[in-house]
DRENLOSE-482107 format. One line per field, with one value per residue: residue in one letter; x, y, z of N, C-alpha, C in turn; residue number from 1. Coordinates in steps of 0.1 Angstrom, whole numbers, plus 2048, in hexadecimal, padded with zeros to 3 digits. Example, Ala and Ser with C-alpha at 12.3 -4.5 7.8 and 13.67 -1.06 7.14 Angstrom:
BEGIN
residuo A S
n_x 884 880
n_y 7C7 7EA
n_z 84E 847
ca_x 87B 889
ca_y 7D3 7F5
ca_z 84E 847
c_x 884 881
c_y 7DF 800
c_z 84E 84F
num 1 2
! end
This chain:
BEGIN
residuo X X X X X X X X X X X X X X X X X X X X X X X X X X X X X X X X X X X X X X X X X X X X X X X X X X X X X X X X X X X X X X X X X X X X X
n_x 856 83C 82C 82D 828 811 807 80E 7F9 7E1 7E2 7D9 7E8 7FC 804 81F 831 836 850 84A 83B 820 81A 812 7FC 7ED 7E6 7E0 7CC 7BC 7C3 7CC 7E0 801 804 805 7E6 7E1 7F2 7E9 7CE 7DB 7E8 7D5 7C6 7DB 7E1 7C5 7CA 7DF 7D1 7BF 7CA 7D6 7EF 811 817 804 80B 81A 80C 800 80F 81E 829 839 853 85A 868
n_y 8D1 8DC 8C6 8AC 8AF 8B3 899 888 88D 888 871 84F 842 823 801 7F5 7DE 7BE 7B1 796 77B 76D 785 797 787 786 7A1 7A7 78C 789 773 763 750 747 75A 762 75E 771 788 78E 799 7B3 7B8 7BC 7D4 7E6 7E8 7ED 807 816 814 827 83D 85E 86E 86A 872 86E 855 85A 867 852 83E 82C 82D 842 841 835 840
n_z 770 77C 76C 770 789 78A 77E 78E 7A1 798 791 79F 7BD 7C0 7CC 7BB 7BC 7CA 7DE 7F0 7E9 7F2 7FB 7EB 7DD 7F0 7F0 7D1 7CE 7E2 7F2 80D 80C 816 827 848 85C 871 865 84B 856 85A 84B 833 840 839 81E 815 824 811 7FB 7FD 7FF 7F5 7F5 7FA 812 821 837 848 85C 86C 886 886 86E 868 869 84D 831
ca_x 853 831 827 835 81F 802 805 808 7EA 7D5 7E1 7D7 7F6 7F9 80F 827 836 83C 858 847 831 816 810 80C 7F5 7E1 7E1 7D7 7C2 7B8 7C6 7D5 7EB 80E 807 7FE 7DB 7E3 7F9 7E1 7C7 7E0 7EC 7C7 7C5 7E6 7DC 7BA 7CB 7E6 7C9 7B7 7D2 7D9 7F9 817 818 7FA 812 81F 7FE 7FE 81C 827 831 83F 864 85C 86F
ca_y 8CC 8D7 8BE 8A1 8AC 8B4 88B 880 88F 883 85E 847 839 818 7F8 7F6 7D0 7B5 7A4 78B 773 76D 791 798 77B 78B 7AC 7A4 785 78A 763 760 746 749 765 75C 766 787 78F 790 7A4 7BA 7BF 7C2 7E1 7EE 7EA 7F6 819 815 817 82F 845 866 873 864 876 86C 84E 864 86A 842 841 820 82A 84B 83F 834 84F
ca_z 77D 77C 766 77C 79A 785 77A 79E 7A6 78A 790 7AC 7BD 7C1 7CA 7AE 7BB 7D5 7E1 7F5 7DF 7FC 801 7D9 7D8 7F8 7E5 7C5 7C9 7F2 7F8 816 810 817 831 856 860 87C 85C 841 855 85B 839 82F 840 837 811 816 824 80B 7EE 7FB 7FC 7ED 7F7 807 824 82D 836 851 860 871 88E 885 862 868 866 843 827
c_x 844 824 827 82C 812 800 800 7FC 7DB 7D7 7DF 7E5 7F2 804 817 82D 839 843 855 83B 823 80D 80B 800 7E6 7DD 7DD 7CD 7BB 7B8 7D3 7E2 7F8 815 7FE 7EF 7D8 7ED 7F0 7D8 7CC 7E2 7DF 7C7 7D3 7E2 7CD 7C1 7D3 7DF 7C4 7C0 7D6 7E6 802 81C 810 800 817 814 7F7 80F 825 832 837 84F 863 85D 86B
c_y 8CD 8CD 8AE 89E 8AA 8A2 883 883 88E 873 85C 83D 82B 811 7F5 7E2 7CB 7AC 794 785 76E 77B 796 792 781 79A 7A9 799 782 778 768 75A 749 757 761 767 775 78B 793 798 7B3 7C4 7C5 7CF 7EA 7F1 7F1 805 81D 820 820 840 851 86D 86F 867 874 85A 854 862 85B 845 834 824 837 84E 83E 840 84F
c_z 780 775 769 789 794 785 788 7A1 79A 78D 79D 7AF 7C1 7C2 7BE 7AF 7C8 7D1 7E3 7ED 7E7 7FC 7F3 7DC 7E4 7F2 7DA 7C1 7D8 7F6 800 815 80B 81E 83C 852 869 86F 857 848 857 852 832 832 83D 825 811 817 818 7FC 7EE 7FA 7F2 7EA 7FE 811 82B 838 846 85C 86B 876 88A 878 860 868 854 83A 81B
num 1 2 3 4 5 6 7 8 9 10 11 12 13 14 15 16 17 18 19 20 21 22 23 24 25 26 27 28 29 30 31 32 33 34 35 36 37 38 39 40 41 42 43 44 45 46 47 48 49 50 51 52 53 54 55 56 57 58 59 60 61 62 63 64 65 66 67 68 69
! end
């Protein structure tokens, strides 16, 4: 087990995969298209905190996303 946590915390987490082929395309190549405009700057900063991320409770720590498990 402790070799498990030790890993997590040596690696940087990161998006693993998108459903939606718009929001991929705004995460990995920052083109809007196929995501409205009040979307996409939204998502922007959702990926921005996303990245900078260390731990996923800091997930917790924002009221909107404190339902997410």
């Amino acid at each position: 087990m402790t070799s498990v946590a030790l890993r997590a915390t040596l690696f940087a987490m990161r998006i693993r995969n998108f459903v939606h082929k718009g929001i991929r395309k705004l995460y990995e190549e920052d083109s809007a298209k196929g995501v409205s405009s009040d979307t996409a700057v939204k998502l922007r900063k959702m990926f921005a905190f996303l990245d900078d991320m260390d731990d996923p409770d800091e997930l917790r720590s924002l009221p909107s996303w404190r339902r997410i498990s």
